[in-house]
NUNUVEX-490010 format. One record per residue (C-alpha): residue number from 1; residue in one letter; x, y, z. Coordinates in nm, 4 decimals. Layout:
BEGIN
NODE   num   residu         c1         c2         c3
NODE   NUM        a          X          Y          Z
...
! end
This chain:
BEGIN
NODE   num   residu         c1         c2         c3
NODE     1        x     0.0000     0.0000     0.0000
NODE     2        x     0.2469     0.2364     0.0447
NODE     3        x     0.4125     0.1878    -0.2489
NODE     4        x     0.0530     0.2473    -0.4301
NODE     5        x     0.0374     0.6069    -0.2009
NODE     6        x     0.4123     0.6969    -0.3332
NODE     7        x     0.3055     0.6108    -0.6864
NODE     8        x    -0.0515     0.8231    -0.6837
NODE     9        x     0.1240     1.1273    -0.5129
NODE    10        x     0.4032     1.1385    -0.7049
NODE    11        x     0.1807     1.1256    -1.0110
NODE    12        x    -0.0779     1.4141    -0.9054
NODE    13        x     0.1497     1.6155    -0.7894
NODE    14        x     0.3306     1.5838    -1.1687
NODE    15        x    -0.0337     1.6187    -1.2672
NODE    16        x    -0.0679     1.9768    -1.0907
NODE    17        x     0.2544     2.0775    -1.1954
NODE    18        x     0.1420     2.0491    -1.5725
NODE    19        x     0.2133     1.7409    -1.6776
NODE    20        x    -0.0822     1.5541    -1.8896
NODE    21        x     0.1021     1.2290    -1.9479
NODE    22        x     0.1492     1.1964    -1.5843
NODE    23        x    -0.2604     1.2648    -1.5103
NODE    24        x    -0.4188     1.0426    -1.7367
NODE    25        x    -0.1700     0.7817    -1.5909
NODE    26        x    -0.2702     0.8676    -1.2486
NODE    27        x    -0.6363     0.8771    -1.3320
NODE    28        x    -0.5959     0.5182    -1.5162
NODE    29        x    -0.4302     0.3624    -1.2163
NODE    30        x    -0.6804     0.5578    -0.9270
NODE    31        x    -0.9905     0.3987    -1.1531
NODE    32        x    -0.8892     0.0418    -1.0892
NODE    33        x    -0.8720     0.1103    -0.7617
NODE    34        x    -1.1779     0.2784    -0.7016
NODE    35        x    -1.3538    -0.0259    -0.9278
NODE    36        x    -1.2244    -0.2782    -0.6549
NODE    37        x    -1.3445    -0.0594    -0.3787
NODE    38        x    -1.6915     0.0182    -0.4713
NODE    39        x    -1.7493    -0.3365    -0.5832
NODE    40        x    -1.6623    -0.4494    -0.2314
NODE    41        x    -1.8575    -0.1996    -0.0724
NODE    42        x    -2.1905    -0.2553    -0.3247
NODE    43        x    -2.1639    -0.6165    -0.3234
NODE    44        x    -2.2590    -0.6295     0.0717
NODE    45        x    -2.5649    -0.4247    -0.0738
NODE    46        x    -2.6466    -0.6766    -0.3257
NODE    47        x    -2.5729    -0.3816    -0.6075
NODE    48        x    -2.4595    -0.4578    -0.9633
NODE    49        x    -2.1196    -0.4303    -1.0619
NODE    50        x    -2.2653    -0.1592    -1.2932
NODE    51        x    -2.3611     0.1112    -1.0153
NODE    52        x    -2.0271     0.0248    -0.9278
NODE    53        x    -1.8543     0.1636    -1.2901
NODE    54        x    -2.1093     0.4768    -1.2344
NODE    55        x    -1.9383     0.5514    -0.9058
NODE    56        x    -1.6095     0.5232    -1.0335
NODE    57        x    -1.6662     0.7898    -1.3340
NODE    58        x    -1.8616     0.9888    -1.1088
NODE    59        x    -1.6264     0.9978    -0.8210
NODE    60        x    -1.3063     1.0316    -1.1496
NODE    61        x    -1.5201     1.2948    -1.2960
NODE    62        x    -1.5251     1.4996    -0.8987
NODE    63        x    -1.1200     1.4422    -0.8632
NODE    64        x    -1.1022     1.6112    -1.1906
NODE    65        x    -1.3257     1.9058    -1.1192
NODE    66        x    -1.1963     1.9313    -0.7134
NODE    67        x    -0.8092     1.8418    -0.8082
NODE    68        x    -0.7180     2.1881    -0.6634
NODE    69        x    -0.8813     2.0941    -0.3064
NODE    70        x    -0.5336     1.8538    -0.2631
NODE    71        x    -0.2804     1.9786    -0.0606
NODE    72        x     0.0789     1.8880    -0.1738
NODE    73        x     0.2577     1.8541     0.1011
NODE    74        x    -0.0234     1.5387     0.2224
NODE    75        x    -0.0626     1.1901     0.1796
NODE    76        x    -0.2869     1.1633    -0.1101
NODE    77        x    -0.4955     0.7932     0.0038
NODE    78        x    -0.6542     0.9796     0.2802
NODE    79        x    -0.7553     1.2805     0.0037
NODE    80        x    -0.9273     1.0119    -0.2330
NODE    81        x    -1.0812     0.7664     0.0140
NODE    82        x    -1.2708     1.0855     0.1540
NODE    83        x    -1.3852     1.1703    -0.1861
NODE    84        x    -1.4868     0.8023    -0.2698
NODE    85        x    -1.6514     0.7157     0.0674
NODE    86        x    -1.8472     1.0832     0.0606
NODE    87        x    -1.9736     0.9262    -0.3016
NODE    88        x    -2.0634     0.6183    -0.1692
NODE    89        x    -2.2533     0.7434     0.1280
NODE    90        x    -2.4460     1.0262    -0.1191
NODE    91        x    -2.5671     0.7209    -0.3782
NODE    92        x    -2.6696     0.5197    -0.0998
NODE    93        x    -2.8548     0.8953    -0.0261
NODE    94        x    -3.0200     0.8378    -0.3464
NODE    95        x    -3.0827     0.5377    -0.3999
NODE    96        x    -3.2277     0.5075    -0.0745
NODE    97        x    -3.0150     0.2725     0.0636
NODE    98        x    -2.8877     0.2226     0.3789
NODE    99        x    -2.5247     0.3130     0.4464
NODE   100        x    -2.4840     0.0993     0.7474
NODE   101        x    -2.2270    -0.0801     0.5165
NODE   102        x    -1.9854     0.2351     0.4712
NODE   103        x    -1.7992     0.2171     0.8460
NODE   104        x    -1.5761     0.4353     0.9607
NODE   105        x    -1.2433     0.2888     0.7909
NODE   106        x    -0.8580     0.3460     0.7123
NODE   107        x    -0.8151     0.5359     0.3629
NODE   108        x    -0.5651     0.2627     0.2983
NODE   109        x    -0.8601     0.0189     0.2519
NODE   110        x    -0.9131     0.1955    -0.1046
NODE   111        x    -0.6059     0.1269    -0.2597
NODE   112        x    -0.5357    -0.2412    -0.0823
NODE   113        x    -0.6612    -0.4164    -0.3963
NODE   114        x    -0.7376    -0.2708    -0.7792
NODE   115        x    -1.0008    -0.4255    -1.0676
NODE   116        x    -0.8911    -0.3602    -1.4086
NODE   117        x    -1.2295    -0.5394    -1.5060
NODE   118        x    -1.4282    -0.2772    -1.6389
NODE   119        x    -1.8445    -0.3071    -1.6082
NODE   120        x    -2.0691    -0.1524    -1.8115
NODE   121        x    -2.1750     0.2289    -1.6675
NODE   122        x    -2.5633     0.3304    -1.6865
NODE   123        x    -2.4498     0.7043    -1.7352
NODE   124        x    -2.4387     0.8659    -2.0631
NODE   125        x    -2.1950     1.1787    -2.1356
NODE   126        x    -2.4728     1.4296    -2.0810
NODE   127        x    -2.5154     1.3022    -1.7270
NODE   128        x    -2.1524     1.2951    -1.6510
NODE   129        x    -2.0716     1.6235    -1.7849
NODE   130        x    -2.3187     1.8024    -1.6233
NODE   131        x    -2.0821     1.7529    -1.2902
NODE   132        x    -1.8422     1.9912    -1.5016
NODE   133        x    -1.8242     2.3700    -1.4897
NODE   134        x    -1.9655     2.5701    -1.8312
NODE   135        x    -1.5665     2.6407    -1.9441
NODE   136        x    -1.4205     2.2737    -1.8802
NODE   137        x    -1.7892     2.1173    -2.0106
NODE   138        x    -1.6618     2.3186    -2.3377
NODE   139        x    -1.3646     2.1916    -2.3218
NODE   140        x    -1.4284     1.8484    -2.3486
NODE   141        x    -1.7121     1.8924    -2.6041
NODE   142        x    -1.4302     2.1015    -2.8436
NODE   143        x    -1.1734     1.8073    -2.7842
NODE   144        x    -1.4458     1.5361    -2.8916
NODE   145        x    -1.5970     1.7065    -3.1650
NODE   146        x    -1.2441     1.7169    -3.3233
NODE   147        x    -1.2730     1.3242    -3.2995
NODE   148        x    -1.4869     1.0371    -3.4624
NODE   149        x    -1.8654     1.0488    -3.3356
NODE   150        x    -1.9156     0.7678    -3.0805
NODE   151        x    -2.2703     0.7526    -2.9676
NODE   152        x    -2.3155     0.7137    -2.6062
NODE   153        x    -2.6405     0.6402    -2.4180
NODE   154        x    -2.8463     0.7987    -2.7178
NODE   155        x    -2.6415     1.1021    -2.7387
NODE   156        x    -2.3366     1.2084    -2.8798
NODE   157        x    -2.0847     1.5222    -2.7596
NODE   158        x    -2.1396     1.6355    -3.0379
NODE   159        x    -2.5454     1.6575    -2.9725
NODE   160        x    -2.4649     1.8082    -2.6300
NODE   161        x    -2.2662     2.0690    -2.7312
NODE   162        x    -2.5178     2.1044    -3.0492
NODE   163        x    -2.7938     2.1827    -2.8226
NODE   164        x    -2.5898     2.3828    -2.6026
NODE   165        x    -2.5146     2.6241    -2.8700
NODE   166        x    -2.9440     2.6349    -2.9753
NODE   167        x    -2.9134     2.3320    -3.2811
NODE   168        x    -3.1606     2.0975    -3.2306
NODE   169        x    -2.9569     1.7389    -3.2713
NODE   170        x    -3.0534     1.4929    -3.4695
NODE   171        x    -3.3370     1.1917    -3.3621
NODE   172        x    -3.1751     0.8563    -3.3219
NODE   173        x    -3.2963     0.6680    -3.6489
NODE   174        x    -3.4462     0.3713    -3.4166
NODE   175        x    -3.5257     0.4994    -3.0524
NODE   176        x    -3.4668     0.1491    -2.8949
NODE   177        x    -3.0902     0.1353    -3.0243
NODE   178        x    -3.1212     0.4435    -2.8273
NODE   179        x    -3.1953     0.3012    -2.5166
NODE   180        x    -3.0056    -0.0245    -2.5675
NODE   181        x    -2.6476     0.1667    -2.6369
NODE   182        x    -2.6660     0.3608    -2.2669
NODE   183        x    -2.3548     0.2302    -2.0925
NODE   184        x    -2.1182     0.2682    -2.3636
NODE   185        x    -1.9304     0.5872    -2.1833
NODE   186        x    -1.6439     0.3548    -2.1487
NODE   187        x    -1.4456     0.4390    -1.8419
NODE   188        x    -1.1112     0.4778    -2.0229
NODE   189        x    -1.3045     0.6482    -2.2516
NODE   190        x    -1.3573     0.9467    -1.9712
NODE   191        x    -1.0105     0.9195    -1.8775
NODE   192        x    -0.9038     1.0489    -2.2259
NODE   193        x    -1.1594     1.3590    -2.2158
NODE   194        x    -1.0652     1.4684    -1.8858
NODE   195        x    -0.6980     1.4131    -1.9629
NODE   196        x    -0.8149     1.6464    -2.2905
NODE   197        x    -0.9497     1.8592    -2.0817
NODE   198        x    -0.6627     1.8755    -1.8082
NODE   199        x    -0.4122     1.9985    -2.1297
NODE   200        x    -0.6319     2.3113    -2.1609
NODE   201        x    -0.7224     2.3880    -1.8249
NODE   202        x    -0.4743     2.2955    -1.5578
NODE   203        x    -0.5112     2.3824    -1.2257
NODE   204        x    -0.2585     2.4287    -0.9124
NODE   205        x    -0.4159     2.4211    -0.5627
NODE   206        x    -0.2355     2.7481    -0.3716
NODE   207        x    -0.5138     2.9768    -0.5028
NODE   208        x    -0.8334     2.7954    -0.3064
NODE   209        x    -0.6755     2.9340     0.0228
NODE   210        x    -0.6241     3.3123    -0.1141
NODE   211        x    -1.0567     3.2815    -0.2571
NODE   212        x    -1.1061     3.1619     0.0733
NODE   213        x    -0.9545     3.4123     0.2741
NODE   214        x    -1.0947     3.6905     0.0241
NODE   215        x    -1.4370     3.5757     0.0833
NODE   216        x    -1.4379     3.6282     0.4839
NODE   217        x    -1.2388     3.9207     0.3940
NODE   218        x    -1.5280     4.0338     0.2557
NODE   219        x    -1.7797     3.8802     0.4681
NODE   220        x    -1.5785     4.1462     0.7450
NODE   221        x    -1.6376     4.4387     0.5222
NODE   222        x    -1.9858     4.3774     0.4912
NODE   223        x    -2.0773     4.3473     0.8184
NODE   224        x    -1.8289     4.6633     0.9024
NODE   225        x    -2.0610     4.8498     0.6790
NODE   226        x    -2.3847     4.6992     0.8094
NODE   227        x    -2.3055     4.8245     1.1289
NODE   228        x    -2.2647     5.1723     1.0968
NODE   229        x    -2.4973     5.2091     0.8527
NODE   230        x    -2.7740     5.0851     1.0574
NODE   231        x    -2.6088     5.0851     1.4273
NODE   232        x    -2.3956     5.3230     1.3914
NODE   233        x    -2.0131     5.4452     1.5932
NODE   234        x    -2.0112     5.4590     1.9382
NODE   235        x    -1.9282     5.8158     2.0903
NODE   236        x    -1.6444     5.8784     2.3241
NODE   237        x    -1.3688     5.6784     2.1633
NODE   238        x    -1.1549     5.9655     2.2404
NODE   239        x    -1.1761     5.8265     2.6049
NODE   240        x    -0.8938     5.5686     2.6830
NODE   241        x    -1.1150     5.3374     2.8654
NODE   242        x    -1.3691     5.3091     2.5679
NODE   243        x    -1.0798     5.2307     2.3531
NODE   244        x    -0.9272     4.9341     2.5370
NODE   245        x    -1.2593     4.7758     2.5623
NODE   246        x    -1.3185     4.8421     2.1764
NODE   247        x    -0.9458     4.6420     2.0839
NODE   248        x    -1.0637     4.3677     2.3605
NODE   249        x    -1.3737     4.2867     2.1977
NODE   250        x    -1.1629     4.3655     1.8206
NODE   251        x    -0.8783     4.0902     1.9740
NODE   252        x    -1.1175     3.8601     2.0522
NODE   253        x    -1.3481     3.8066     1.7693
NODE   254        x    -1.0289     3.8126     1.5457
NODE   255        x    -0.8887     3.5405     1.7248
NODE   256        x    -1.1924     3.3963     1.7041
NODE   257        x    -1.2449     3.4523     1.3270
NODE   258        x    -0.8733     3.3301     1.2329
NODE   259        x    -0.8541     3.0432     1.3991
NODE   260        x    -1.2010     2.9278     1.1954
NODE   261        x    -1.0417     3.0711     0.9241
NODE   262        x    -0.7463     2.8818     0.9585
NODE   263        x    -0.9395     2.5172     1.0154
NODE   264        x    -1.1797     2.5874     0.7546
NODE   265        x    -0.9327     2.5893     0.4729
NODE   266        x    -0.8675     2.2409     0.6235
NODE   267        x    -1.1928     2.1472     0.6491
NODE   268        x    -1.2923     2.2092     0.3132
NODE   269        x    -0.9993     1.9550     0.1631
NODE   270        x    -1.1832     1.5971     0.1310
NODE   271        x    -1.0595     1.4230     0.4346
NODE   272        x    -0.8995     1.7204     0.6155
NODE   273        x    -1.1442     1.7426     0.8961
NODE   274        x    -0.9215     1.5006     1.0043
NODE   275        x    -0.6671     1.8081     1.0720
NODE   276        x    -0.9484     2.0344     1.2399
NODE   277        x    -0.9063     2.0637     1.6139
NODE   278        x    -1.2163     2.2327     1.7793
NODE   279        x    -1.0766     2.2444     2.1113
NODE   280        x    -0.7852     2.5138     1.9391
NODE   281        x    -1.0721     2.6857     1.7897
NODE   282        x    -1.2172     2.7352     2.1439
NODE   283        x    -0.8935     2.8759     2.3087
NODE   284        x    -1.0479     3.2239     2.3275
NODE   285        x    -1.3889     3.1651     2.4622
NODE   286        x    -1.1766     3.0108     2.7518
NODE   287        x    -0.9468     3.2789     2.7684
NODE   288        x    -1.2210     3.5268     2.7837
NODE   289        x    -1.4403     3.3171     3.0075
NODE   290        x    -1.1200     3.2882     3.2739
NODE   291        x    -1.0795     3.6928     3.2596
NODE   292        x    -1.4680     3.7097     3.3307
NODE   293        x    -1.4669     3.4808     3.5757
NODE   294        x    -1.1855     3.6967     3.7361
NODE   295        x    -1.3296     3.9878     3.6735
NODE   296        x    -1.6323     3.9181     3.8722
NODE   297        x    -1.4476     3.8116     4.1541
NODE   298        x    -1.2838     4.1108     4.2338
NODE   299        x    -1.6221     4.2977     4.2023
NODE   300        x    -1.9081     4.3303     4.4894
NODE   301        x    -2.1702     4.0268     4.4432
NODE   302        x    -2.4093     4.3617     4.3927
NODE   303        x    -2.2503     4.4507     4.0693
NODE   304        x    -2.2444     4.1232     3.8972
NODE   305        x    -2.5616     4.1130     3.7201
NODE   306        x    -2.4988     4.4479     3.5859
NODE   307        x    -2.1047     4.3507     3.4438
NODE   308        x    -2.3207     4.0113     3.2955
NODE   309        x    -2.6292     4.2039     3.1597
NODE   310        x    -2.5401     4.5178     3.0836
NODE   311        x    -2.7528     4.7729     2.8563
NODE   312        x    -2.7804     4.6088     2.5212
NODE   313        x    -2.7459     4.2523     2.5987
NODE   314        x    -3.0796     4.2180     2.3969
NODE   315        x    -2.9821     4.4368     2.1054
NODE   316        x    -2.6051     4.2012     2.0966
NODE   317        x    -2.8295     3.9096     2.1212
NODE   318        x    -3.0082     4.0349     1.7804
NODE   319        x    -2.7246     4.2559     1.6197
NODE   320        x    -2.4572     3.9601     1.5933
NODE   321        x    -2.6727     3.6532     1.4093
NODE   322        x    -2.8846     3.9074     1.2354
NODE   323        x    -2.5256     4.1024     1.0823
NODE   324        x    -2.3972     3.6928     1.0348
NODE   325        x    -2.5987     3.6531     0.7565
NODE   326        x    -2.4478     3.8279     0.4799
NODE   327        x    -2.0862     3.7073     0.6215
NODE   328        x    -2.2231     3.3512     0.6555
NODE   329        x    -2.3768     3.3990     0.3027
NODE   330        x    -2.0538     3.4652     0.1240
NODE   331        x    -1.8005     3.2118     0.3083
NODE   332        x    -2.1263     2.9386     0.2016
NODE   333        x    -2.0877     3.0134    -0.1678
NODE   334        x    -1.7380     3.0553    -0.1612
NODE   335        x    -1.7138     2.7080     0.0160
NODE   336        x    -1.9310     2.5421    -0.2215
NODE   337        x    -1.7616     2.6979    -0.5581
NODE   338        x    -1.3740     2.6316    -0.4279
NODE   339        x    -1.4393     2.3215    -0.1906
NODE   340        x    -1.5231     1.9752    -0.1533
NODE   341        x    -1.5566     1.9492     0.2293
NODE   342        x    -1.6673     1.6026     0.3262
NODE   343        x    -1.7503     1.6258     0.7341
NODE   344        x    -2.0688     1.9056     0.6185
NODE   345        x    -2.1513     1.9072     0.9594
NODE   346        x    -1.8072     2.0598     1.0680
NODE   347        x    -1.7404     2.2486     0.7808
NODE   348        x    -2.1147     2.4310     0.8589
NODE   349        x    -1.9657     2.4548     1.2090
NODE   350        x    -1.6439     2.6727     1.0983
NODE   351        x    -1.8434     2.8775     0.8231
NODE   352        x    -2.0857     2.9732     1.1290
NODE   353        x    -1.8442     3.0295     1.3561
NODE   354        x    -1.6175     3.2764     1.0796
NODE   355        x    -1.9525     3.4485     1.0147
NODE   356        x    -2.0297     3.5165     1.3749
NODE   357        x    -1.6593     3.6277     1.4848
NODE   358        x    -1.6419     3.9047     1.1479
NODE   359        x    -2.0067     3.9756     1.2824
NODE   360        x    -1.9290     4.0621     1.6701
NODE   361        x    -1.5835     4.2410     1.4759
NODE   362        x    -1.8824     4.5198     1.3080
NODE   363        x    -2.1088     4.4794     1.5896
NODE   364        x    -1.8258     4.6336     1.8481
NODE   365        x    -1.7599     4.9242     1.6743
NODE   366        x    -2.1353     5.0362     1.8045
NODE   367        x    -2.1257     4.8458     2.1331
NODE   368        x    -2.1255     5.0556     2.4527
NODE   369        x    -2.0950     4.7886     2.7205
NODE   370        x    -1.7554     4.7801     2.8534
NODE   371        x    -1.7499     4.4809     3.0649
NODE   372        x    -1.5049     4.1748     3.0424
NODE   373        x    -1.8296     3.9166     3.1413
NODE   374        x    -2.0846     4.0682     2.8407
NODE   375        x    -1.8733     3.9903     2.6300
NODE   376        x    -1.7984     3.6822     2.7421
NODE   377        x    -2.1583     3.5780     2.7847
NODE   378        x    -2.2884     3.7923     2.4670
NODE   379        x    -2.0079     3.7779     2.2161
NODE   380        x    -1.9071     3.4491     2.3173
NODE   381        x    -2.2814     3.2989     2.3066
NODE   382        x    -2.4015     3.4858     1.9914
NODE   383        x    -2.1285     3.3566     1.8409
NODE   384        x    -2.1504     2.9930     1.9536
NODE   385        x    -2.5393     3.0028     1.8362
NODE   386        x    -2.4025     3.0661     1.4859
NODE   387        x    -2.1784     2.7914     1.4964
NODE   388        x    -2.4726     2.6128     1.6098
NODE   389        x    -2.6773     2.7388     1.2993
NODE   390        x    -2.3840     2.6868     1.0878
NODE   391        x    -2.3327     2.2825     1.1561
NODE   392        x    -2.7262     2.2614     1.1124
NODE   393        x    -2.7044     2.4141     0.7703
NODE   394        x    -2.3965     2.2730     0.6626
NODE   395        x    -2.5592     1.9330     0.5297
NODE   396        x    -2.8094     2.1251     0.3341
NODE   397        x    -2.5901     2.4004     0.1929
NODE   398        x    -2.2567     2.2542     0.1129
NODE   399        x    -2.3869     1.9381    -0.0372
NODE   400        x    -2.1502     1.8954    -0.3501
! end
């Protein structure tokens, strides 16, 4: 096995570097190992070998479009086995099956054994490049329109791209040959178009971190401007006092926000929740909840619900989810155009918690309670309820 993990890394990593040869090598050799692996896993199901082929062209066609979610300097295995297992789990999703038989497993259980016995595949090239953005769908239809016309499941790519372009294509002469040739999307077929389509549009990985980190930085601005426009600056920061408070509660929602940040370019990588530790994340709710728990102690019992309450505990309680949206909002699409997380409940989790910290960053330049415990209790809790929100939605919104 680890000779298999040496050989597939060394190849994508050619692969991102520019090298075609080395892709279509690396996407021959990953196929056979993805045909063993679903064919175990679907047998247990009493599924045909050819739901197996689908998976493997579907789950070849999602490397190709996600190759940029791979971090270099990573074992690769663990990268593919989350991709393939996440496919497995969605077509037992949709085929309403039950996915008691996809365990929690080692990734090197996918490359352990390899099938060079190809099945026929149920999906025709319309399906299949439908998973494909507009420019690399083009791609591929230029490539194979340059080439003979092989009819697959009915259609053609030269019909696709036909009626892309507003030409009606032709009508099959004899609609049950139609039906009868679906399947013949040959897998190594789909190797050669994507490999086609790698020479024209290759893709390096640094740049998914940069989009990212643009999008919160964005998500911050927005919420910056939401505030004043509809909250509004606080007076006296002139005063020294007001000040300190403002870069406490500044400190700790960017801690906050760049330590999500930080996991949720992890997160987003098929198989890197694997490298997201929550308990880091939560390092500054405990810092602040220590200094508020000291803070009250060295204050009269009398004063306590005051330093915890405040004067706009209600309006904090509103201000911060209700400014999280447009934050929340952006990191969401960004996450779902540049990423391929695989734990949706965790990835949610971070994009929630991101959106809340860039929200309670706008919401304190308005804030005028200057006590170590509201924001603690306020700041910390507003922003913990859109984590909340965020691992709720993440299932439904980052579905890929």
């Amino acid at each position: 096995m680890l000779q298999v993990e040496e050989e597939l890394r060394a190849l994508l990593i050619a692969s991102l570097a520019g090298s075609a040869a080395d892709y279509r090598r690396f996407l021959g050799r990953l196929g056979s190992h993805l045909r063993a692996y679903y064919k175990g896993k679907l047998a247990r199901s009493g599924r045909t070998d050819t739901e197996a082929e689908d998976l493997v062209q579907e789950t070849l066609m999602v490397i190709h479009v996600r190759r940029h979610t791979y971090d270099v300097t990573q074992p690769v295995t663990p990268w593919i086995h989350a991709i393939a297992r996440y496919k497995l789990i969605d077509h037992f999703r949709r085929t309403r099956t039950a996915a008691a038989d996809v365990p929690v497993e080692d990734a090197g259980v996918l490359v352990a054994r390899d099938d060079h016995v190809a099945a026929e595949s149920s999906l025709d090239v319309e399906r299949l490049l439908a998973h494909l953005p507009p420019k690399m769908r083009n791609a591929i239809l230029s490539d194979e329109g340059r080439g003979p016309e092989r009819r697959r499941g009915g259609r053609t790519c030269r019909d696709v791209r036909d009626r892309d372009q507003g030409e009606r294509p032709p009508r099959p002469e004899d609609p049950g040959q139609s039906r009868g040739r679906q399947g013949e999307m040959k897998t190594d077929e789909l190797i050669g178009l994507l490999g086609a389509s790698f020479e024209r549009e290759p893709v390096g990985a640094p740049w998914m971190t940069r989009r990212l980190a643009l999008a919160v930085a964005v998500g911050a601005t927005a919420a910056l401007c939401l505030a004043l426009a509809f909250l509004g600056l606080r007076p006296g920061l002139t005063e020294v006092r007001p000040l300190l408070f403002l870069a406490f509660k500044f400190s700790f929602a960017a801690a906050v926000g760049s330590l999500a940040l930080r996991y949720l370019v992890r997160a987003v990588r098929p198989g890197g929740e694997s490298r997201v530790h929550l308990g880091v994340a939560a390092l500054p709710f405990l810092v602040v909840a220590a200094l508020a728990c000291v803070s009250l102690l060295m204050a009269p019992t009398e004063h306590w619900h005051g330093m915890v309450s405040g004067h706009t505990w209600l309006e904090c309680l509103i201000s911060i989810p209700v400014i999280a949206v447009v934050p929340f909002a952006v990191v969401t699409w960004a996450v779902r155009r540049f990423g391929a997380p695989t734990d949706l409940v965790r990835a949610g989790a971070l994009v929630g918690l991101s959106a809340g910290a860039v929200s309670a960053l706008g919401y304190s330049l308005h804030c005028m309670d200057d006590t170590v415990p509201f924001v603690a209790v306020w700041y910390g809790g507003t922003i913990a309820m859109c984590t909340l929100v965020g691992a709720l939605l993440g299932p439904r919104l980052l579905r890929w």
